[in-house]
C-alpha positions in Angstrom: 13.6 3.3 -30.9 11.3 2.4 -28.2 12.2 1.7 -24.7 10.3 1.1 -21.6 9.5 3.3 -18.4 12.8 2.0 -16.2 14.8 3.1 -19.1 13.1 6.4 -19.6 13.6 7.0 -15.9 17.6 6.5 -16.3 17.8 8.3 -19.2 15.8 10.8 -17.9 16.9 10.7 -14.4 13.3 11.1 -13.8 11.3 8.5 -11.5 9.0 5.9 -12.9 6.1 7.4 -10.9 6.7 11.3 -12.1 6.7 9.8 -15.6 3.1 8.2 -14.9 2.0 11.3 -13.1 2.9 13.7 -16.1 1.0 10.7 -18.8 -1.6 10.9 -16.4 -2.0 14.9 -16.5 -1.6 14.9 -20.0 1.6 16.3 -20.6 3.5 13.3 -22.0 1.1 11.6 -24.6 0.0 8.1 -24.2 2.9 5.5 -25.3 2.5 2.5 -27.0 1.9 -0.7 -25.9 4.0 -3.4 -26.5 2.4 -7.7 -26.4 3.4 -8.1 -22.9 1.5 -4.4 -22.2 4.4 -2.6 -21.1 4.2 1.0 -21.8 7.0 1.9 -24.8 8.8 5.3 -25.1 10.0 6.8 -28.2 12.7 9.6 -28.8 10.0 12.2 -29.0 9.0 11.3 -25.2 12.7 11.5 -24.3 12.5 14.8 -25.7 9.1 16.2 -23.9 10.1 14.6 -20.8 13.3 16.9 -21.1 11.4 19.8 -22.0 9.2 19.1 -18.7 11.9 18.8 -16.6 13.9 21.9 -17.4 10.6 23.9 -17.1 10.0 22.4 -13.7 14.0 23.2 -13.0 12.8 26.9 -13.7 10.1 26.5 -11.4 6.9 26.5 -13.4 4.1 25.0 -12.8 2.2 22.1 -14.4 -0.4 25.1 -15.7 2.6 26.9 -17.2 4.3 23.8 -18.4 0.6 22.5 -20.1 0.2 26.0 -22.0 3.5 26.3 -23.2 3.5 22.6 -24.6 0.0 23.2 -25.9 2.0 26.6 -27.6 4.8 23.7 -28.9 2.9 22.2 -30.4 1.7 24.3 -32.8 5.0 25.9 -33.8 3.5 27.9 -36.9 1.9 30.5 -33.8 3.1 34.1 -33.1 5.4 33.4 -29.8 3.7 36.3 -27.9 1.4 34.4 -25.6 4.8 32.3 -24.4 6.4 35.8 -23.9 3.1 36.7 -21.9 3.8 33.6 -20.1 7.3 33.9 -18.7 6.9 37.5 -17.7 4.6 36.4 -15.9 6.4 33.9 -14.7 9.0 36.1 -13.8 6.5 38.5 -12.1 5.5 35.4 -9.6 9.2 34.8 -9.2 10.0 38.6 -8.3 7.1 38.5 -5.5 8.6 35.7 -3.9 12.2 36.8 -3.7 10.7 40.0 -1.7 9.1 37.7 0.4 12.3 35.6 1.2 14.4 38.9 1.5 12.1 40.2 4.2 11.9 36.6 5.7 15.9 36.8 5.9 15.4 40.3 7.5 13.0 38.7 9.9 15.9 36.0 10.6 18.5 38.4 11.3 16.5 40.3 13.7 15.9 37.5 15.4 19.4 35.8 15.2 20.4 39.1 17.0 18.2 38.7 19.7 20.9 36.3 21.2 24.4 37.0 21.1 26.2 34.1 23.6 26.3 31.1 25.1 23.6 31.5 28.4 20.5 29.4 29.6 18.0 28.3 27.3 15.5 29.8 29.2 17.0 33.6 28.4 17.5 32.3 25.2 17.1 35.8 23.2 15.7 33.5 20.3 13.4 31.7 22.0 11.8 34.5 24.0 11.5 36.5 20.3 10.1 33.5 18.8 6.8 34.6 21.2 6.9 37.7 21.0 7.8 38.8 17.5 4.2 37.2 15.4 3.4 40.7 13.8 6.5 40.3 11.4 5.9 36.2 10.9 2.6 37.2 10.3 3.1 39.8 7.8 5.2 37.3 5.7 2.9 34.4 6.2 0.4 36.4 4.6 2.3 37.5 1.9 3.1 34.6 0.8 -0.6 33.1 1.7 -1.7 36.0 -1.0 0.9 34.7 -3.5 -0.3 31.2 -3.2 -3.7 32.3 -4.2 -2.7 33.7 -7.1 -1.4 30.7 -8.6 
């Protein structure tokens, strides 16, 4: 069976331009070509695309996504570098939940700076906004740090 991009896209409920993106960085192969030169799909880039899209649903990135297809490919391997992979994965996923549970705590502080209905300009809010940058700070730079890493 071979279809073309717009159909992938519906099947896929992936856009046309994600589809090119992920030919283009080489983790859906090349299609065919059909007389006209539209580019045509087969059921094993139905499959990858799917394979792509639930990693990227788990929140991996194209670097993850590339090594573990590059891993598919060659199914004979020991799956120990994949288990490497998503630990590490997980690791990455564990840092950042810390980081948005002491951005909630950061929230909450602030929410209760202001507890009814007055001027904007005694706005307990507002007035912590300005003063409160050590704790913004601290998680902008956690996160800034985790960033790095990847």
């Amino acid at each position: 069976m071979e279809i073309r991009i717009g159909d992938l896209a519906k099947r896929s409920g992936c856009e046309v331009v994600t589809i090119r993106y992920y030919e283009k960085e080489g983790l859906l192969p090349k299609p065919a070509r059909s007389g006209g030169n539209f580019r045509l799909y087969g059921d094993a880039h139905i499959e990858r695309l799917q394979f792509i899209r639930h990693c990227r649903s788990l929140d991996m990135t194209l670097s993850e996504i590339r090594a573990l297809l590059g891993l598919r490919d060659y199914p004979t391997q020991d799956c120990g570098e994949v288990n490497v992979l998503l630990d590490n994965h997980i690791q990455q996923v564990e840092v950042r939940v810390e980081a948005l549970l002491q951005l909630r705590q950061n929230l909450l502080a602030l929410r209760g700076q202001c507890s009814g209905a007055r001027p904007v300009q005694a706005c307990g809010i507002l007035l912590g906004l300005v003063n409160c940058s050590c704790n913004l700070e601290s998680a902008a730079n956690s996160q800034t740090s985790e960033q790095a890493k990847t």
